[in-house]
Kinemage of the C-alpha trace (Angstrom):
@kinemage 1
@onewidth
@group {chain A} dominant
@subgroup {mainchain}
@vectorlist {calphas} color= white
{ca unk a 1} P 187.958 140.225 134.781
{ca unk a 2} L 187.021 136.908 135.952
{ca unk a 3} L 186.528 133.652 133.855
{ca unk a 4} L 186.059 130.277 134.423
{ca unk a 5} L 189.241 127.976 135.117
{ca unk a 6} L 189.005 125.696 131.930
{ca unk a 7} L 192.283 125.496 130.059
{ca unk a 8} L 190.213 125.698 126.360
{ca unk a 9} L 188.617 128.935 128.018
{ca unk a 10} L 191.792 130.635 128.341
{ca unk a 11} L 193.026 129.527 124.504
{ca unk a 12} L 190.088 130.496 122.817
{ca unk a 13} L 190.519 133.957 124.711
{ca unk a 14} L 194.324 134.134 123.677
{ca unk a 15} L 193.481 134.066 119.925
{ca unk a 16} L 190.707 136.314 120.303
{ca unk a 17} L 192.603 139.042 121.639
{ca unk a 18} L 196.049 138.421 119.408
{ca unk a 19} L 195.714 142.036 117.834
{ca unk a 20} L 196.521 143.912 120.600
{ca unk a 21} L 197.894 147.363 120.777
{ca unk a 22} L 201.153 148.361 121.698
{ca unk a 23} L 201.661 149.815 124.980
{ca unk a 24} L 199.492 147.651 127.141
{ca unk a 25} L 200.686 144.450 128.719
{ca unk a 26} L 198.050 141.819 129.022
{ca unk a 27} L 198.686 138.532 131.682
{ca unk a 28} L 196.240 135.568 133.018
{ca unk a 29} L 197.334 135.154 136.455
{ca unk a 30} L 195.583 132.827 138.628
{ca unk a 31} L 194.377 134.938 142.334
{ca unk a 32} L 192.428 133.109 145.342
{ca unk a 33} L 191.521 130.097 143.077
{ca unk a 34} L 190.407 132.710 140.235
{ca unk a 35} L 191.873 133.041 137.112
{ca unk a 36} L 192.327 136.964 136.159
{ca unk a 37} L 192.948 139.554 132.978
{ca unk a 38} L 195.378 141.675 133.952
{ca unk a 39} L 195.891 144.700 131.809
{ca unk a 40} L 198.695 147.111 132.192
{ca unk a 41} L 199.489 150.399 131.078
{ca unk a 42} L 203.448 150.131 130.278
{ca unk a 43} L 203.832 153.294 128.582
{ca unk a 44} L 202.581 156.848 130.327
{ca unk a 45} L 201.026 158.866 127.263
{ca unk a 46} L 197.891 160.126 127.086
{ca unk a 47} L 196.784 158.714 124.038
{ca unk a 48} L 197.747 155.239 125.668
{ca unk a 49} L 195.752 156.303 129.076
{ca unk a 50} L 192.340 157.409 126.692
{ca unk a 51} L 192.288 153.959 124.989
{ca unk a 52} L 192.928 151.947 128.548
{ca unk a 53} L 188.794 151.721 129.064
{ca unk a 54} L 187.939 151.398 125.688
{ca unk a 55} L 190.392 148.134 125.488
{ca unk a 56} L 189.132 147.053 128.955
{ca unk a 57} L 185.540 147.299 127.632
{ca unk a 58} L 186.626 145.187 124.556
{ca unk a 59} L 188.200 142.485 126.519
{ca unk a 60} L 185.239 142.093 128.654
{ca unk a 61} L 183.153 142.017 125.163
{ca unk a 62} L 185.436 139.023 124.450
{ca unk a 63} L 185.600 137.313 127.963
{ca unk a 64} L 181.667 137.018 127.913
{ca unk a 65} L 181.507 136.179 123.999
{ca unk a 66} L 183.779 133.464 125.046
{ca unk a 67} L 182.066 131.799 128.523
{ca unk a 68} L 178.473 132.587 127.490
{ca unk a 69} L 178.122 133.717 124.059
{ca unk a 70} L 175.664 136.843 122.701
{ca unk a 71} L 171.977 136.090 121.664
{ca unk a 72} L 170.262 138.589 119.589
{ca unk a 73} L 166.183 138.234 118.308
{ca unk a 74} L 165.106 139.845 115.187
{ca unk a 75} L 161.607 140.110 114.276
{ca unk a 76} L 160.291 140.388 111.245
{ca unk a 77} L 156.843 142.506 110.547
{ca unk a 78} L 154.540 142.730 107.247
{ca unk a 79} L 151.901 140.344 105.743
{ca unk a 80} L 153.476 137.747 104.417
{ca unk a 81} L 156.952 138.299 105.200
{ca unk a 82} L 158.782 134.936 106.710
{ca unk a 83} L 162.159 133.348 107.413
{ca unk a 84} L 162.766 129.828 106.560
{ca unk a 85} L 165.506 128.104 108.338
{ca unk a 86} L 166.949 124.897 106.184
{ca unk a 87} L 169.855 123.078 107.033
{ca unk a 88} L 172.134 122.349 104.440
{ca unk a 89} L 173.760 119.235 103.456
{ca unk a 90} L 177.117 118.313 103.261
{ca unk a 91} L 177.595 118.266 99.074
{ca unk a 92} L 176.051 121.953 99.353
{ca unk a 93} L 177.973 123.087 102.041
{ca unk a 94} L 181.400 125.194 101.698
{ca unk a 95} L 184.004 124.745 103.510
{ca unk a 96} L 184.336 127.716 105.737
{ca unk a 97} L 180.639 128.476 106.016
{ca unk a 98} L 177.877 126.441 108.355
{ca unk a 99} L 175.116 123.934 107.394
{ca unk a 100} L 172.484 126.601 108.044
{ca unk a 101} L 170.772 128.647 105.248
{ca unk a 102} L 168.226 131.344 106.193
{ca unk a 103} L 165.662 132.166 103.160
{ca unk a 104} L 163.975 135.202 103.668
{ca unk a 105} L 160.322 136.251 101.841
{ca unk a 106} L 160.105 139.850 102.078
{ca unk a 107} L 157.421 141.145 99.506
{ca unk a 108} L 160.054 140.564 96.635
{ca unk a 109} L 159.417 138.932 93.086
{ca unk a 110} L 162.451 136.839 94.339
{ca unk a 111} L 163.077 134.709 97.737
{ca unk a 112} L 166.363 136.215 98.981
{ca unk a 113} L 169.265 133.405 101.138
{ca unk a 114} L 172.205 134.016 103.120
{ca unk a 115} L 174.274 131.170 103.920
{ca unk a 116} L 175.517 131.943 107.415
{ca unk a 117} L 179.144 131.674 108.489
{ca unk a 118} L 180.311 128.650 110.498
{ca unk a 119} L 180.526 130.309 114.014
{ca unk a 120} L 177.099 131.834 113.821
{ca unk a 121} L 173.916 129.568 115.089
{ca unk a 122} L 169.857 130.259 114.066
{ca unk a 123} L 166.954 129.267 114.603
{ca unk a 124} L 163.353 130.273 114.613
{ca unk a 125} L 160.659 129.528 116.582
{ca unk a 126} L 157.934 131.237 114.714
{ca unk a 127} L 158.464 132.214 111.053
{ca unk a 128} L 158.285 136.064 111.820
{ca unk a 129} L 160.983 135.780 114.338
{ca unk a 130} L 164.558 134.642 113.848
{ca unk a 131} L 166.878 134.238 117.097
{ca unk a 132} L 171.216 134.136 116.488
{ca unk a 133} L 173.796 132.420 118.953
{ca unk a 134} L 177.709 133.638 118.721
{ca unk a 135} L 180.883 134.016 120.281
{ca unk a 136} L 181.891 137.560 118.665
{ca unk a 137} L 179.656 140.373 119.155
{ca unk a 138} L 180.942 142.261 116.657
{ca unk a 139} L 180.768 140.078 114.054
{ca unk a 140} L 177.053 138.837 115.007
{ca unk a 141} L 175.947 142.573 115.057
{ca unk a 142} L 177.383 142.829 111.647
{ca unk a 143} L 175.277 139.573 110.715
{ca unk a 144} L 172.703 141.461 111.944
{ca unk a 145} L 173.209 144.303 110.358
{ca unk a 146} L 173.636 142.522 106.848
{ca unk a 147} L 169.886 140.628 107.694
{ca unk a 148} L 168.128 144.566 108.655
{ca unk a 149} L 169.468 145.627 105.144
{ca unk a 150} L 166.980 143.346 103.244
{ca unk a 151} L 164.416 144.718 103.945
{ca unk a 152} L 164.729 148.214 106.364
{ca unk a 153} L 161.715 149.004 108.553
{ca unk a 154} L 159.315 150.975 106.949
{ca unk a 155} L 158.334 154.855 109.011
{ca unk a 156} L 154.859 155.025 107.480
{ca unk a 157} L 153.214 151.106 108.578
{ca unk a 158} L 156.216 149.807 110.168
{ca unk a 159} L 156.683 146.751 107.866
{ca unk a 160} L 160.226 145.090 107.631
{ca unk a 161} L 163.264 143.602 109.939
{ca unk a 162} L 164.230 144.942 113.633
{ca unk a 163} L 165.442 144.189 116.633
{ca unk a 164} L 162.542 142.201 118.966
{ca unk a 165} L 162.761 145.353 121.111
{ca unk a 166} L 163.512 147.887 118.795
{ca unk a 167} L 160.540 150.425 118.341
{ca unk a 168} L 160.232 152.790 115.058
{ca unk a 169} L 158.452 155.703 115.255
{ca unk a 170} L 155.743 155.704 112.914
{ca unk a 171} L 155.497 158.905 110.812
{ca unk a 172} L 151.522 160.174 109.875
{ca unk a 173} L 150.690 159.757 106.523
{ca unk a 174} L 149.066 162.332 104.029
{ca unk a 175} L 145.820 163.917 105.678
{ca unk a 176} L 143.495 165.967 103.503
């Protein structure tokens, strides 16, 4: 794995991956002007062996999460249904969480609002379409996940939250 030289790089990467499993050793060594991941088996098991890709995948997960970041698009479909992003101000604001609210009208006799965490960026272009920046792609598919919930795209006319590329199959309705 290969990441950029910058000393606040290589820190944010070391407390991302703090939780690591035992029998693997993991070392940033610096190669031909490159800095490097290494990650070594220590112990010969097979269990330890299986999860050797799965951890490597991880790490890369992190590595990119950390240099570029993860950008995922939902879009939301129905009449009537909007986002509205609104910054919030300091006296409203907690602590741990960000100065961004989102407030979603989805067909509801109520507007429903997530406050979104502090390492988790919107925005929206349009008001049917709602675009999120951040470093762990785990947690922002969970965000995401938590947002699709409100309101679940509908089989029959295709009306709720999804993925800007995600396609639902429509199901026919009643014929007679």
């Amino acid at each position: 794995f290969n990441f950029p030289s910058s000393s606040s790089d290589e820190n944010q990467l070391t407390k991302k991956v703090k939780n690591f499993p035992e029998g693997f050793q993991l070392r940033f060594e610096k190669n031909n002007g490159q800095n490097e991941i290494v990650l070594k088996n220590t112990e010969n098991s097979k269990q330890i062996q299986t999860y050797g890709k799965t951890i490597a995948s991880l790490i890369d997960k992190k590595v990119i999460g950390v240099v570029q970041g993860f950008f995922v698009s939902l879009e939301i479909r129905g009449i009537g249904y909007r986002v509205v992003l609104k910054e919030i101000n300091d006296s409203e604001a907690l602590s741990k969480q960000s100065k961004q609210k989102l407030i979603f009208k989805l067909g509801y006799s109520h507007d429903i609002e997530m406050v979104l965490p502090a390492n988790v960026r919107a925005f929206c272009p349009k008001h049917t379409l709602l675009c999120i920046y951040g470093v762990d792609y785990q947690f922002l598919s969970q965000i995401c996940a938590k947002i699709k919930s409100f309101k679940k795209p509908e089989v029959y006319k295709g009306k709720g939250i999804r993925f800007k590329d995600e396609e639902i199959r429509l199901r026919v309705g009643k014929r007679k």
